[in-house]
N, C-alpha and C positions, 0 to 999 in steps of 0.2 A: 576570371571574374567576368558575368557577363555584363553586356553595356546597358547601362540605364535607361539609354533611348529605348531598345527593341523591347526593355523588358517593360516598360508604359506602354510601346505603340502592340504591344504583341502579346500580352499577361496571360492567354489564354491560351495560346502554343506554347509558351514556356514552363507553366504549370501542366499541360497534356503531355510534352515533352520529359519532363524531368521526373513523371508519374513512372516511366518504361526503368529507368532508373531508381523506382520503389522508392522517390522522395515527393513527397506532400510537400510542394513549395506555394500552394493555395492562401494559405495566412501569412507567409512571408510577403508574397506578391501584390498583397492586397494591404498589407501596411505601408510598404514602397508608395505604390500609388497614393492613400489617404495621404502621407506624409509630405507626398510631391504636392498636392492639393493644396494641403497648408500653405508649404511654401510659397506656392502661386498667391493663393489670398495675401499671406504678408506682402509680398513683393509686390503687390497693386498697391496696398496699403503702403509701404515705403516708397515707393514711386510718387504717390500721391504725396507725399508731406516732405520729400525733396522738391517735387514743385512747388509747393508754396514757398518753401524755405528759398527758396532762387526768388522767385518774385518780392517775397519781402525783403529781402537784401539786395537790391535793386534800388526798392524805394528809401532804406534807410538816408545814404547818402542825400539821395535827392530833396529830404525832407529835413538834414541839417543844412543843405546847401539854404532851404529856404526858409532857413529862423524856425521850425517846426521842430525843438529840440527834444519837449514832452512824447509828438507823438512819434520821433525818432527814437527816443531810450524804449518806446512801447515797444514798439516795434521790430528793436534787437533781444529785446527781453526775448522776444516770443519766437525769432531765431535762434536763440541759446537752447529753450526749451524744447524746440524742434529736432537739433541735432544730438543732445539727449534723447528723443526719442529714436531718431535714425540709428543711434549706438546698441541701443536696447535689441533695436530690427538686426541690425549686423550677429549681436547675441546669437537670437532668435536662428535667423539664419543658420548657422554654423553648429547649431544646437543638431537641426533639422538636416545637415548634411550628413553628421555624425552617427545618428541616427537610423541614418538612408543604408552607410557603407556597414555598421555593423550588420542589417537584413541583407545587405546586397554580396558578403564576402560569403556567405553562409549558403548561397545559392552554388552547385553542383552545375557544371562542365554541363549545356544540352548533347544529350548522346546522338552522331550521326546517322542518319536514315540508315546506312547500311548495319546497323549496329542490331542484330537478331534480338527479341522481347526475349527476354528468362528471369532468372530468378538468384541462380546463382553459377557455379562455376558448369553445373552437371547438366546446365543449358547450354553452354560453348558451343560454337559452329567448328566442327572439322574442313577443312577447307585444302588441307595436302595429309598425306601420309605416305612415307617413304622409305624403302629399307626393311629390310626383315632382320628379325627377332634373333640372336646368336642361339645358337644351342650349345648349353653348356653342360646339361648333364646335372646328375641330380649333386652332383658335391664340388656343387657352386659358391662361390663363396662371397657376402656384401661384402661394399667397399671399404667400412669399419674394421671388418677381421682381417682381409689384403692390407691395409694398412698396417696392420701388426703384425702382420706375416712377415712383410719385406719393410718393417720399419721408415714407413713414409710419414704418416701423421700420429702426433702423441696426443691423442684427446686427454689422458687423464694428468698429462704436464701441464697442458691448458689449462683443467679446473686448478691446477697447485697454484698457476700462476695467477689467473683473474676469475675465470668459471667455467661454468657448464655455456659451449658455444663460444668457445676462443681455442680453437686447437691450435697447436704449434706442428709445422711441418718442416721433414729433416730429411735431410741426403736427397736422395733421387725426387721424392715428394715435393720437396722445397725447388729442385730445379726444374721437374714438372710445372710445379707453380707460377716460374719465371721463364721459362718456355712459352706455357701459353699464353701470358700476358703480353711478352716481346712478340710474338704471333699475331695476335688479333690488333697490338698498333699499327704493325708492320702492315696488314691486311687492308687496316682504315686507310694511313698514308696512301698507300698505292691507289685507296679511292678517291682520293682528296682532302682526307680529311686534313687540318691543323691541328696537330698536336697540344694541348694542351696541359703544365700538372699543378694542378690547380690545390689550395690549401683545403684541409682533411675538419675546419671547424668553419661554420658560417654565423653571420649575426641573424640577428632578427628579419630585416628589409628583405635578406635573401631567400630566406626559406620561406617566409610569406608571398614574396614574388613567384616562387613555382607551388606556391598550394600545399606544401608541408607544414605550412602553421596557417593557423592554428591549427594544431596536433592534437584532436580530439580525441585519438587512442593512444596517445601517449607512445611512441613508437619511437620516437628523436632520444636522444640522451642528450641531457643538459648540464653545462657547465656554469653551475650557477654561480661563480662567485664574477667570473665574468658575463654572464647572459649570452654564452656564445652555444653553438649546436654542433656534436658531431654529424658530418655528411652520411644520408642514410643512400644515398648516390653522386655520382661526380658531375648527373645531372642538375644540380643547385648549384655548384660556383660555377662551371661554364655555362651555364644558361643567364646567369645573374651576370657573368661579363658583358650584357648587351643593355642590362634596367638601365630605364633613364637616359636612352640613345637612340639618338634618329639616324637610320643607314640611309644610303643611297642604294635606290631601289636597283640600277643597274651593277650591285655586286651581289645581291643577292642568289642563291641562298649561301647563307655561311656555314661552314662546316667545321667540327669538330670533335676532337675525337681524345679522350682523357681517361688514365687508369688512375684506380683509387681503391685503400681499402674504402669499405662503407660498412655503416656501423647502424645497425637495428633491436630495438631492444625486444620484439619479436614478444611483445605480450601476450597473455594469454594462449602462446603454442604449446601444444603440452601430447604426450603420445610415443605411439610407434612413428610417425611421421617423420618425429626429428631425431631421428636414430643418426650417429654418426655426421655428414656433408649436409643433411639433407636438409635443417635450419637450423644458420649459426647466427649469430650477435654481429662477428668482425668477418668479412667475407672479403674478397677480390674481385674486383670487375672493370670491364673496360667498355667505358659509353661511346656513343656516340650522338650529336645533336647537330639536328640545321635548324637554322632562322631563313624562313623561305614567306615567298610572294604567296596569298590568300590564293590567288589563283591558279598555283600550281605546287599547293603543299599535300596533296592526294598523288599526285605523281613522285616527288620526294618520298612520301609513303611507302609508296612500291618501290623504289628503288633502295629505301632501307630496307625493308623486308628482305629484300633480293640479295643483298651486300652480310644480313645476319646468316638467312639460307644458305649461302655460300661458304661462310665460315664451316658451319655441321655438317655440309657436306665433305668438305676436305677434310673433317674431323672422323668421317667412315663412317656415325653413329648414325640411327635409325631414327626417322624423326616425325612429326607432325607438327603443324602451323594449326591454332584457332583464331578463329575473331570472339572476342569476348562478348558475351551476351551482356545486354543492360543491367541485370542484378550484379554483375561481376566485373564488369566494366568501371574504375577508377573515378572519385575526385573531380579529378581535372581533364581527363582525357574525352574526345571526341569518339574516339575508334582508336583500339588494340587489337593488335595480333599478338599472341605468346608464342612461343617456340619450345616444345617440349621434345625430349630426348626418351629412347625408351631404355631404361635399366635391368637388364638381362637378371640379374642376379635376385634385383628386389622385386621383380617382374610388376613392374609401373612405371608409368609418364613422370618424369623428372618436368618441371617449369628451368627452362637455362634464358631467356629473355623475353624483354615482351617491348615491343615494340608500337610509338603510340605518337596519333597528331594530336597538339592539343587546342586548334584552331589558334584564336584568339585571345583566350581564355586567360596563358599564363602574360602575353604581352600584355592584356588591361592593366594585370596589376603589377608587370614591370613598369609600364611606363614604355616598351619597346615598339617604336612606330619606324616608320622608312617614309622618304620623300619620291614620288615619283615625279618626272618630267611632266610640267603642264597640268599639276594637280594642282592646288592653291595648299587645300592640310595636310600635313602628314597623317598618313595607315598606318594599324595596329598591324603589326604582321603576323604571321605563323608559330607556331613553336613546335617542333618536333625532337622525338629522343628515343634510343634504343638501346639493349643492354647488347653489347659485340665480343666478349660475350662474359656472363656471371661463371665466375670459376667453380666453384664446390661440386654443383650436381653435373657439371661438363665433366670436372676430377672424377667422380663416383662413378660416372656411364664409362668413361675410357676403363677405368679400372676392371669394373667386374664385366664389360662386354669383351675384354679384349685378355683376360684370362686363361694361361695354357696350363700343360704340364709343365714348362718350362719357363712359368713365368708371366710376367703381362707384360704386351706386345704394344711398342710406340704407335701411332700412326705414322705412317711417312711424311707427312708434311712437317711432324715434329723433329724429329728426328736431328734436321739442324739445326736446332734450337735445345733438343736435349743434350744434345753428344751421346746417347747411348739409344738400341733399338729395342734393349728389354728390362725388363725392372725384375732381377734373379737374385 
């Protein structure tokens, strides 16, 4: 959310700003201000009639003290009157805040300077690409038919049991599954991170605290008889462990690190696209998040980056890094990098994470500030998160990249984690 002040003292870098991100925040910005305007008028005007109201109750007393009792009852009358008015102004007020935060939750993330103009994804900046392409010959096979090959995932168990987009995975698929998950915590720990396992449904306060509600595409699955939300990341309850909390700025940054399923109800995807891993509903993944100092949450940045990079590479697959372009560029986010994987088989860039600062933005509307030494207020501080990594289309590259005669071939780093080096 961004802050009220900048966006009065600043209305015209904000709406220039949020233009790059293809949002006309021009009429929003400019009701914000009319509506601060008001405010201000009121609040001279209630200023003014608590003054009186002080001085006239001042003189009441003094004018029962002295046998003045007619123009003492005038004169509470007209103090009575007054703070009926002052009540109406508190109204008024509160009316006018309300007002302010519905315009103001509606305003989009400013996109960071280094954040390249586009339009949509087909603007992405390339920024790494690594690894060559396997060859595998023309009777290749996608990770949907390998799955049925060697009986790893039952897509059409899935639709018996909930739908299209909830596959069930079985034998070697399902300890793949729990391989690479026990891998990428393992991975996080060793950097620092705190483990966290964090519950699979959030309320309301939470998922508005990191910018998933309001849910304008309807993307959350809701439980309505309780109002509660399946997590569409494991980035809402561990980011929600800090709302409403003032750190000390010398433990900064916090780190952690949490598997979850996550649950997206993927509206409107429709296609060859989601053939098989490649968009599901209930998926696997293991985030990671710091809460870092304003001043050094662009170095955190890169050092997530570097810690997701790091994963793909010990994973053998073939890869590139974007920084998302402003048409493509998130919500709440500042600056993303994605991580894209290349799949031999479908012969196309898999998305497996994306990685994003979201300055200040998601702390406004926690509530998440730090104290530093020798400040008087507490700072808003940072908010960063990254997928370490999204399981399905990581699943889908290993499979059809890593495909022989004889089977598909673990990576090595799995290997201790699967108990087996081939899937025959």
């Amino acid at each position: 959310m961004l802050n009220l002040k900048f966006i009065q003292d600043k209305p015209e870098l904000v709406i220039e700003k949020l233009k790059r991100k293809n949002f006309d925040a021009s009429e929003i910005v400019k009701n914000i201000i009319n509506l601060y305007r008001q405010k201000n008028v009121l609040q001279g005007q209630a200023d003014r009639v608590r003054s009186e109201m002080n001085k006239i109750s001042k003189k009441v007393g003094l004018l029962f003290r002295e046998g003045k009792a007619e123009e003492a009852n005038i004169a509470k009358a007209r103090t009575i009157e007054l703070k009926e008015n002052i009540k109406q102004y508190d109204i008024d007020f509160a009316e006018i805040e309300k007002s302010i935060y519905k315009l103001q939750v509606q305003l989009p993330n400013l996109p960071h300077e280094s954040v390249p103009l586009g339009k949509g994804e087909d603007d992405n900046e390339v920024v790494k690409s690594v690894g060559e392409f396997p060859e595998l010959g023309g009777k290749a096979l996608p990770h949907w038919e390998l799955a049925q090959k060697y009986n790893l995932i039952d897509f059409e168990l899935g639709v018996k049991l909930t739908g299209a987009g909830f596959p069930v995975y079985r034998g070697k698929g399902a300890r793949l599954q729990r391989a690479l998950i026990n891998f990428f915590l393992d991975q996080a720990r060793e950097a620092s991170y705190e483990e966290i396992q964090p519950p699979l449904m959030v309320n309301e306060a939470s998922g508005f605290g990191t910018g998933q509600l309001p849910d304008k595409e309807g993307q959350m699955y809701h439980v309505g008889i309780d109002n509660l939300y399946l997590i569409p990341t494991a980035e809402v309850p561990v980011t929600n462990i800090y709302r409403d909390v003032i750190l000390d700025a010398k433990n900064l940054p916090y780190k952690n690190t949490a598997y979850s399923a996550c649950f997206r109800r993927e509206a409107g995807s429709y296609g060859k696209d989601v053939r098989g891993l490649n968009r599901l509903h209930q998926f696997d993944k293991v985030e990671i998040v710091q809460i870092a100092h304003p001043e050094k949450s662009y170095e955190v940045l890169d050092e997530m980056v570097k810690h997701v990079e790091s994963l793909v590479v010990k994973l053998e697959l073939p890869y590139r890094i974007l920084r998302l372009c402003s048409g493509d560029i998130s919500f709440t986010s500042a600056l993303t990098f994605d991580f894209e994987v290349y799949s031999a088989a479908q012969k196309k860039w898999l998305e497996v994470s994306s990685v994003s600062n979201f300055e200040s933005f998601q702390a406004n509307r926690l509530k998440l500030r730090f104290r530093e030494e020798g400040v008087k207020r507490p700072q808003l501080a940072h908010t960063l998160n990254g997928s370490a990594l999204a399981l399905p289309r990581i699943v889908a590259a290993l499979l059809e990249n890593n495909q022989t005669k004889e089977g598909i071939k673990i990576p090595k780093v799995l290997v201790p984690y699967t108990g087996f080096e081939i899937i025959d």
